[in-house]
KEVO-512956 format. One line per field, with one value per residue (C-alpha): y, z, x. Coordinates in Angstrom, 3 decimals. Example, Ala and Ser with C-alpha at 12.3 -4.5 7.8 and 13.67 -1.06 7.14 Angstrom:
REM KEVO-512956
c2: -4.500:-1.060 .
c3: 7.800:7.140 .
c1: 12.300:13.670 .
***
This chain:
REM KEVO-512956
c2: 29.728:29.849:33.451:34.717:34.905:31.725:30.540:32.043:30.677:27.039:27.610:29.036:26.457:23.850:25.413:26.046:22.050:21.662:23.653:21.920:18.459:19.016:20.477:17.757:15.592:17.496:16.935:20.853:19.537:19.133:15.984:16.996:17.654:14.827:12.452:14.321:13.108:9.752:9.776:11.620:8.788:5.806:7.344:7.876:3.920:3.046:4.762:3.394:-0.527:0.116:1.688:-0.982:-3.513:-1.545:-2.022:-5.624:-6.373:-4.417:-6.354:-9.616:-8.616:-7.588:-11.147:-12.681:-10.663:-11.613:-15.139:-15.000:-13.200:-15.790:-18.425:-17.575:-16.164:-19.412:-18.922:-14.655:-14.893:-17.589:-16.531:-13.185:-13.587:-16.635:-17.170:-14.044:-12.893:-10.468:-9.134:-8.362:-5.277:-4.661:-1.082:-1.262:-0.939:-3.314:-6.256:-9.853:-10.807:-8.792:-10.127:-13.330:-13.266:-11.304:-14.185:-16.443:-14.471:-14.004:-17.624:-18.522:-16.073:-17.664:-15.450:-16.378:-14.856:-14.124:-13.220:-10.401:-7.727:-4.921:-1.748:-0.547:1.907:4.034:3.495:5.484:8.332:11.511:11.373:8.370:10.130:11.410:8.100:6.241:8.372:8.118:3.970:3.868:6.385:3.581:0.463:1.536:-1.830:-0.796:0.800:1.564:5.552:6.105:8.505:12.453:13.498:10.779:12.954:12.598:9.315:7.513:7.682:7.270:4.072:2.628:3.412:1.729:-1.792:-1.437:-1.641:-4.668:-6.204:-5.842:-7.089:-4.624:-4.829:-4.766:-7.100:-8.954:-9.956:-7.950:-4.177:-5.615:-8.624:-11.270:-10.205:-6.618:-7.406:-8.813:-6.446:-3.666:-5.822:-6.885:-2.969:-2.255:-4.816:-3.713:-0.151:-1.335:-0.480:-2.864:-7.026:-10.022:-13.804:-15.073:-12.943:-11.452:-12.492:-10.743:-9.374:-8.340:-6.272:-5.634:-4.999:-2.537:-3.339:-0.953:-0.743:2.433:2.578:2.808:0.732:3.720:3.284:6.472:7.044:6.397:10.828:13.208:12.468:8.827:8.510:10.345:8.534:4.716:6.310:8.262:4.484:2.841:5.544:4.656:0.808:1.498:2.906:-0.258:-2.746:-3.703:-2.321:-1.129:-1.650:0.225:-1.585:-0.821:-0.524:2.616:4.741:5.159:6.543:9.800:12.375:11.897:7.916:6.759:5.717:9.440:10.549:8.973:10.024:13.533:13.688:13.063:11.955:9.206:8.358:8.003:5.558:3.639:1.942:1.847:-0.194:1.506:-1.813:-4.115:-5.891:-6.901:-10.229:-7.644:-5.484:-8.936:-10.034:-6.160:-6.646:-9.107:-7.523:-4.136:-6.103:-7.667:-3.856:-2.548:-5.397:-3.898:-0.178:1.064:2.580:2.806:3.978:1.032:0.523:2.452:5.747:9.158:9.476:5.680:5.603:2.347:-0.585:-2.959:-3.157:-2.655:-1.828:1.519:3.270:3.154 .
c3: -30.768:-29.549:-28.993:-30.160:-26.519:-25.610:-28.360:-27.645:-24.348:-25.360:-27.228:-24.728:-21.918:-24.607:-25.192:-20.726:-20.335:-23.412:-21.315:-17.932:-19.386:-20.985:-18.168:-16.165:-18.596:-19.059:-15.405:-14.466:-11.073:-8.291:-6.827:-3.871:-5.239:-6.721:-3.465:-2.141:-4.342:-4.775:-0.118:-0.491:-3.088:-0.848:2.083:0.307:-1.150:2.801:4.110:1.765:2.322:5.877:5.175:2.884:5.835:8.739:5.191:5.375:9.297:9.470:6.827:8.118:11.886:10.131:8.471:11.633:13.486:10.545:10.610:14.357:14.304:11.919:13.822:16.934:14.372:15.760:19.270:18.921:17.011:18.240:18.873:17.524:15.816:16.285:13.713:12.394:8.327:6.445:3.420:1.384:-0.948:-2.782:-4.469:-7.715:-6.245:-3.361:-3.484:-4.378:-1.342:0.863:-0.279:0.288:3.630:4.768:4.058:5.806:9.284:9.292:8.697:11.867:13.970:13.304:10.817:7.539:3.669:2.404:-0.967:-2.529:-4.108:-6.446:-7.121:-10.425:-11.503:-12.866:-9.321:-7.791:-10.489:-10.453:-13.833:-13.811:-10.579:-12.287:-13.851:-10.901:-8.408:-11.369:-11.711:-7.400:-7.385:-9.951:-8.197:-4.499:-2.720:-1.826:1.611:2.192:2.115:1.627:4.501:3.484:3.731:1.317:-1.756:-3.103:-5.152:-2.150:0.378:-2.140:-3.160:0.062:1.284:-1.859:-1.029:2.505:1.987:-0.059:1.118:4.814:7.260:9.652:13.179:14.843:12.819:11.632:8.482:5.097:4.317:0.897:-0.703:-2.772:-6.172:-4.591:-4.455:-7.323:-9.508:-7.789:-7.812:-12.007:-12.497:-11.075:-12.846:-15.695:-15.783:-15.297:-11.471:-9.893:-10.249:-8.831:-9.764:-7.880:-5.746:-2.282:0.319:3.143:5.569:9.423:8.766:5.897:5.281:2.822:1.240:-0.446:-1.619:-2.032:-5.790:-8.683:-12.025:-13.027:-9.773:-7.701:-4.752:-5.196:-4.967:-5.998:-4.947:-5.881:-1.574:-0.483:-2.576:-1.167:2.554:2.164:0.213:3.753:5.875:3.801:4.479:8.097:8.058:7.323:8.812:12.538:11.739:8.692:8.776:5.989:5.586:3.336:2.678:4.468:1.215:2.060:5.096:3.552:1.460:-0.439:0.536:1.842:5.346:6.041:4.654:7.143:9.919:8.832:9.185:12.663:11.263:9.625:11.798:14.458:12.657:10.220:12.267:9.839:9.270:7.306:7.547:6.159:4.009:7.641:9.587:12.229:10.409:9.108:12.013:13.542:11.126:12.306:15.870:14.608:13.092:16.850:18.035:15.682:16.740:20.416:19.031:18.844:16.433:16.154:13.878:14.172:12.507:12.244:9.545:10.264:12.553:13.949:17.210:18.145:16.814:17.159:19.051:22.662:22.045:22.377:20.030:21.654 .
c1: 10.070:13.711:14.931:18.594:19.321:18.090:20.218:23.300:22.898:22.868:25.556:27.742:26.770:27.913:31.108:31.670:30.662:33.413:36.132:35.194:35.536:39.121:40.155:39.203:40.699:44.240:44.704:43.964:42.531:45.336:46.086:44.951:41.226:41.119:42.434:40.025:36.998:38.411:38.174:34.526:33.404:34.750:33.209:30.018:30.190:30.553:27.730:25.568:26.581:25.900:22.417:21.735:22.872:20.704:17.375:18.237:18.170:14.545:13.442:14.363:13.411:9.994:9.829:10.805:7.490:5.596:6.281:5.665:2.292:1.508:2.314:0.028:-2.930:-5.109:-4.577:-4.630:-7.720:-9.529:-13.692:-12.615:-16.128:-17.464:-20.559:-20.763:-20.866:-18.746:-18.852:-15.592:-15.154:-11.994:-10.785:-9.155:-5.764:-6.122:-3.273:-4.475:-2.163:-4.054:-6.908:-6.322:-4.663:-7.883:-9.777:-7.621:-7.242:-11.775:-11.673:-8.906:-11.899:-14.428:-16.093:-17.644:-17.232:-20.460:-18.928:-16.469:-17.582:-14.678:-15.632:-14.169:-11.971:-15.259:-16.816:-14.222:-13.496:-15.394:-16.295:-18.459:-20.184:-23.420:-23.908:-23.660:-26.216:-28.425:-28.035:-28.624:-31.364:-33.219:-32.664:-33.540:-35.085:-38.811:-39.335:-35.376:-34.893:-31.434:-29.624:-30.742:-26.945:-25.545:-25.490:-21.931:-21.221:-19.383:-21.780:-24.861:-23.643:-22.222:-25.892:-27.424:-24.943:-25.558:-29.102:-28.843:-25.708:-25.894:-27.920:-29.917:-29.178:-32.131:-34.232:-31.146:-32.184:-31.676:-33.287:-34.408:-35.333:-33.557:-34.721:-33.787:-30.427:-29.811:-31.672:-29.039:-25.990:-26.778:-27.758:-24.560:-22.450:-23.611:-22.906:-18.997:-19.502:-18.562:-17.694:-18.080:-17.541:-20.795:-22.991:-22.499:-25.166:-26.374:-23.959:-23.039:-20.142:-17.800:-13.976:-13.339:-9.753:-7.606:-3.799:-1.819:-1.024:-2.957:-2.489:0.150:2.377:1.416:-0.355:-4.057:-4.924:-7.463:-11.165:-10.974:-9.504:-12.632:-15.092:-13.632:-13.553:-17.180:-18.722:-17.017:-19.066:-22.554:-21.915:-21.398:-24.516:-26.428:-24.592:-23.035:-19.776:-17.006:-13.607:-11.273:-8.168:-5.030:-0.860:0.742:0.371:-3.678:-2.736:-1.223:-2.485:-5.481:-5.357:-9.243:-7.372:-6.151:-9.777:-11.418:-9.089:-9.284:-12.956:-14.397:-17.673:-16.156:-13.528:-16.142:-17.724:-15.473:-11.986:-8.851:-6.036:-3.004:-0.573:-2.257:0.899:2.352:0.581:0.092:-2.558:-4.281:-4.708:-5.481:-8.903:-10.981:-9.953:-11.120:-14.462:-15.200:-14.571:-17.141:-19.650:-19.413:-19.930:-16.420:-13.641:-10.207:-7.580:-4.860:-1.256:1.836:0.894:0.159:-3.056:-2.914:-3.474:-2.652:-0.657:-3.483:-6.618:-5.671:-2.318:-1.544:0.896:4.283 .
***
């Protein structure tokens, strides 16, 4: 409830605005202030065409680097990983763009889709957690014992896919079997976990793709960062290498690129890639996947905790 203060207030701020606007209006300001606006308002007007002008020249000298990068894409990525197998995962925020040109740069290596898989919005939301360790604890492939530390949702079911999806490196063929996989991949469809048009077959590595917005505009935050980069972590675990790919917004805050560079453990294991909306971080990914092959990481791109622009490039 309003108080008689609060009231009398209100009332008395209407009648000051009241004052200040006739005022203003019977010409109580002296020329001189008001020259003086009129100059600060023209000034202000300037400096904001010529920021607009300085937005404009990036943009187009980041189009022209774009256009250039894509240009030489054969020739840069050329037996980048010849006759090798990747599997594709996309986060509910990850661009369709993204997605596409991703496919586009593995193919120009050398590398081959095995399929795409998209984890849901429930996937990644805390309150569907329960319900998914309960749906992987019941479709386990026989003889695969998932890793003792995955116990949060993330790594639990990045272990569960890797086990299915990826192929082991040192027999190289898959931890389960066909019927395996499919029983988890259906189970997991059907709980509204994840979906797919056709399913994913075996694997060497994976890209994880992510955006940096959610379906309400803001920066993909709270846990739902940690659970994409700890799921990346528990499909590096299976496979011969993870890379986590997204738009500069997953590189701050809670984003899944600056979880995994905030945690040694994972950044050890997982390489990132925060630009992934420029032809330079497109092409930085199947780089990054020929990296992991040999046993290394990196954190690549231009947003906080990158420490180089591309593989080999160092950060200038």
């Amino acid at each position: 409830m309003i108080s008689l203060r609060q009231h009398a207030v209100s009332i008395a701020a209407i009648f000051l605005a009241l004052a200040v606007g006739i005022a203003l209006g019977s010409g109580v300001l002296s020329p001189g202030v008001v020259s003086g606006l009129r100059s600060d308002k023209s000034d202000l007007e300037q400096s904001l065409e010529q920021a607009n002008q300085q937005i404009n020249a990036l943009e187009m000298q980041l189009n022209a680097a774009d256009s250039f990068s894509a240009a030489v894409a054969d020739r840069t990525l050329r037996d980048a990983l010849p006759g090798t197998t990747v599997l594709i995962v996309t986060t509910p925020d990850a661009d369709p763009g993204d997605v596409d040109a991703v496919h586009r740069v593995l193919g120009q290596s050398g590398a081959a889709v095995t399929g795409n898989l998209t984890l849901t919005d429930t996937f990644v939301d805390a309150s569907g957690g329960d319900r998914l360790r309960t749906v992987v604890n019941n479709v386990i492939p026989a003889g695969v014992t998932l890793q003792t530390g995955a116990v949060d949702q993330g790594s639990l079911a990045g272990d569960l896919l890797g086990a299915v999806l990826l192929i082991n490196p040192e027999s190289g063929h898959a931890w389960g079997t066909d019927a395996e996989r499919e029983l988890a991949l259906e189970t997991l469809r059907g709980g509204g976990f994840v979906t797919y048009d056709a399913p994913p077959a075996p694997a060497q590595l994976a890209v994880v793709l992510t955006g940096d917005q959610n379906g309400d505009g803001e920066v993909l935050s709270g846990n739902r960062g940690a659970v994409v980069a700890r799921f990346a972590s528990g499909l590096d675990g299976r496979g011969s290498g993870v890379v986590l790919a997204g738009r500069p917004g997953s590189a701050n805050g809670n984003g899944a690129v600056a979880v995994t560079r905030s945690d040694s453990a994972l950044t050890a294991r997982v390489s990132t890639v925060d630009d992934v909306h420029r032809e330079s971080g497109r092409l930085t990914v199947p780089m990054a996947l020929s990296e992991q092959l040999g046993g290394g990481s990196g954190r690549y791109g231009t947003g906080p905790g990158a420490t180089a622009i591309t593989v080999g490039v160092p950060a200038p």
